[in-house]
C-alpha positions as YAML, in Angstrom:
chain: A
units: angstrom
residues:
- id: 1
  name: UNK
  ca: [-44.72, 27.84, -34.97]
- id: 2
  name: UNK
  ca: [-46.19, 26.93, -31.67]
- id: 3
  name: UNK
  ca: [-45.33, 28.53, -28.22]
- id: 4
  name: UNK
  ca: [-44.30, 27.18, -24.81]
- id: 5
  name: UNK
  ca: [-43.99, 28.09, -21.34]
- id: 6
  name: UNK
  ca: [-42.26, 25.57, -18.92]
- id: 7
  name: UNK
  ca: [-43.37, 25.85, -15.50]
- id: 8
  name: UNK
  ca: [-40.65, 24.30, -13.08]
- id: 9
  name: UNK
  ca: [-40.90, 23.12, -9.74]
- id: 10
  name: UNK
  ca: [-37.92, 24.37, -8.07]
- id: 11
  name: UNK
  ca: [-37.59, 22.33, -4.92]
- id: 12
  name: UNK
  ca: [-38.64, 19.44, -7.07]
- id: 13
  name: UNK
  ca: [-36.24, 19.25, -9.64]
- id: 14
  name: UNK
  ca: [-33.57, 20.75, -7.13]
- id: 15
  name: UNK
  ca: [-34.28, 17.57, -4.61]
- id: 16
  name: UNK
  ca: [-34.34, 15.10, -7.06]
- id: 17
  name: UNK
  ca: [-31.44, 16.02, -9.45]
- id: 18
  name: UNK
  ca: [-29.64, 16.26, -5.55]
- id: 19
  name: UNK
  ca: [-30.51, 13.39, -4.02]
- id: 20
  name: UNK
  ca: [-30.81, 10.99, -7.28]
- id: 21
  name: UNK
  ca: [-28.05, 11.97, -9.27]
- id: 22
  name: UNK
  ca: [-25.84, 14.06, -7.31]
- id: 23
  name: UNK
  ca: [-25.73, 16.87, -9.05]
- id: 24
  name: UNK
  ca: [-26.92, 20.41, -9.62]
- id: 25
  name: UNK
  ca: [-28.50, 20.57, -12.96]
- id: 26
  name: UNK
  ca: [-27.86, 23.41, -15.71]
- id: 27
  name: UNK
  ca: [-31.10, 25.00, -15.53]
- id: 28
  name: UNK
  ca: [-30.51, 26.78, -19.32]
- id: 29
  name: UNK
  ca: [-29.44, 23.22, -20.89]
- id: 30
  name: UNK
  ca: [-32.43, 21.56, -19.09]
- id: 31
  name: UNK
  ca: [-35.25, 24.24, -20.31]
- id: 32
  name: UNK
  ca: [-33.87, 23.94, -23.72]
- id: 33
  name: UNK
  ca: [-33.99, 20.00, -23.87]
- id: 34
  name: UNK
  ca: [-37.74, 20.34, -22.32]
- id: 35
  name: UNK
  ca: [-38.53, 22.53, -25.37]
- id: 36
  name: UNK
  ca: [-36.51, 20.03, -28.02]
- id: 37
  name: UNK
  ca: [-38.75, 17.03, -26.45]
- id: 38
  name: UNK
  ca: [-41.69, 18.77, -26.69]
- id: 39
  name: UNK
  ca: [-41.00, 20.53, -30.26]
- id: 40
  name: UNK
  ca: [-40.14, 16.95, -31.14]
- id: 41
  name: UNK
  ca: [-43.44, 15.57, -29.78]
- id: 42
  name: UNK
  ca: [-45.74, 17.88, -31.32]
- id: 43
  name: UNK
  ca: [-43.37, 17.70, -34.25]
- id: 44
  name: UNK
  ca: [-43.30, 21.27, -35.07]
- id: 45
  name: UNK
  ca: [-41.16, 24.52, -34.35]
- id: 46
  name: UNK
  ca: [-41.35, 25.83, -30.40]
- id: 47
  name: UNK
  ca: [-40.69, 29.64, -29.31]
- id: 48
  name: UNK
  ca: [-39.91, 29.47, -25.89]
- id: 49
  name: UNK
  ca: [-42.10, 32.40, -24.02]
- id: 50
  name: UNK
  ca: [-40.30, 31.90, -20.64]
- id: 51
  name: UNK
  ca: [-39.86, 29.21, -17.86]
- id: 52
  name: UNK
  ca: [-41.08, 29.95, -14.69]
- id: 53
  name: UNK
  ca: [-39.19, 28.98, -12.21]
- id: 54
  name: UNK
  ca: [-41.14, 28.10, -8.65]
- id: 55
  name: UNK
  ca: [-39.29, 27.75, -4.85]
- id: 56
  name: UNK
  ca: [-39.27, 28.66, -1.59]
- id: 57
  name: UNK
  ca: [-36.69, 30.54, 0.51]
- id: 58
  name: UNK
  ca: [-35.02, 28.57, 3.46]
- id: 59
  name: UNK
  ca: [-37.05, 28.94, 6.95]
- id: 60
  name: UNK
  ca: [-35.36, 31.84, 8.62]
- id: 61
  name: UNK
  ca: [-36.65, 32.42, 12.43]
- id: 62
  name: UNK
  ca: [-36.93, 35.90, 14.06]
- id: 63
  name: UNK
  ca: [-33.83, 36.66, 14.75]
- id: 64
  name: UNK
  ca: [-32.28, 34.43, 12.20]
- id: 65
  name: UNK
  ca: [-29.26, 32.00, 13.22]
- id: 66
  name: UNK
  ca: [-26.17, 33.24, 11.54]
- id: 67
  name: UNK
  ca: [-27.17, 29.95, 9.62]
- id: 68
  name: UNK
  ca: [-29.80, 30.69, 8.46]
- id: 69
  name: UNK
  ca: [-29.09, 34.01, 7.20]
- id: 70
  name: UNK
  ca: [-26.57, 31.93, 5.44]
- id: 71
  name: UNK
  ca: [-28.73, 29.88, 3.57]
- id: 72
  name: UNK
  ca: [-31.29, 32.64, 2.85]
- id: 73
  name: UNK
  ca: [-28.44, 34.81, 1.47]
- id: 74
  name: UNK
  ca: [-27.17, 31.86, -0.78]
- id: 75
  name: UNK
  ca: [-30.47, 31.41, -2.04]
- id: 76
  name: UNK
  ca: [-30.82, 34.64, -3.05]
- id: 77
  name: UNK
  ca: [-27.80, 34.80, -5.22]
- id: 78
  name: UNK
  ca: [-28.94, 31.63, -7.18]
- id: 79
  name: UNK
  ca: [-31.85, 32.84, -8.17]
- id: 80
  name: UNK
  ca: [-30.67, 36.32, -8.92]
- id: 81
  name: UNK
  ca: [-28.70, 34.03, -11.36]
- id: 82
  name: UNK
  ca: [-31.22, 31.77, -12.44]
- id: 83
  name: UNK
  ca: [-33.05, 35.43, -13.93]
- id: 84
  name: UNK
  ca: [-29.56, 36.17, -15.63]
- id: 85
  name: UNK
  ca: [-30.77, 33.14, -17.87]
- id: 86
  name: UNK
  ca: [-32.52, 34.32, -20.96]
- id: 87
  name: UNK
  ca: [-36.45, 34.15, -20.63]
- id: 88
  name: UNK
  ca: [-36.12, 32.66, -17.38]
- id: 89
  name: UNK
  ca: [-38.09, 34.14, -14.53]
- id: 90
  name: UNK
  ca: [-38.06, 33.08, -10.50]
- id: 91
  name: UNK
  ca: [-41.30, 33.68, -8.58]
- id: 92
  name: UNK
  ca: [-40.69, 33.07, -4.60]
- id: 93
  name: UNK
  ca: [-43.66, 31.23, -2.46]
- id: 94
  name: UNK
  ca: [-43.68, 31.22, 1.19]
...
């Protein structure tokens, strides 16, 4: 049985699946289809170590604009539920 990590581009996937298909994609559905397609590929069994999930948090000046903190805030709780998704981890940039 092979293993596989899926390393995700967060403002990637989140700008495309927005702006070309209007939608907000199920990030546990998508991981799992990545790991069918690939198990199918290298036609053999995957274990899914983790994905790794990559983004930024919105620009927020000093003081922040009561929109701003918005956005930061909102943020926050999506990926706080992105690592409620089994063997999914976020890791913030700057």
């Amino acid at each position: 049985m092979g293993r596989l990590a899926i390393f995700m581009d967060g403002g990637y996937v989140d700008h495309v699946a927005k702006d070309e298909f209007g939608v907000r994609p199920d990030y546990a559905k998508f991981s799992n289809a990545i790991t069918d397609a690939v198990a199918q590929t290298v036609k053999e069994p995957l274990d899914l170590l983790r994905t790794l999930y990559y983004h930024c948090l919105p620009y927020q000046g000093n003081p922040p604009t009561v929109e701003e903190a918005h956005r930061v805030g909102q943020a926050r709780s999506f990926f706080a539920a992105l690592t409620r998704i089994p063997k999914f981890e976020v890791r913030e940039g700057r």
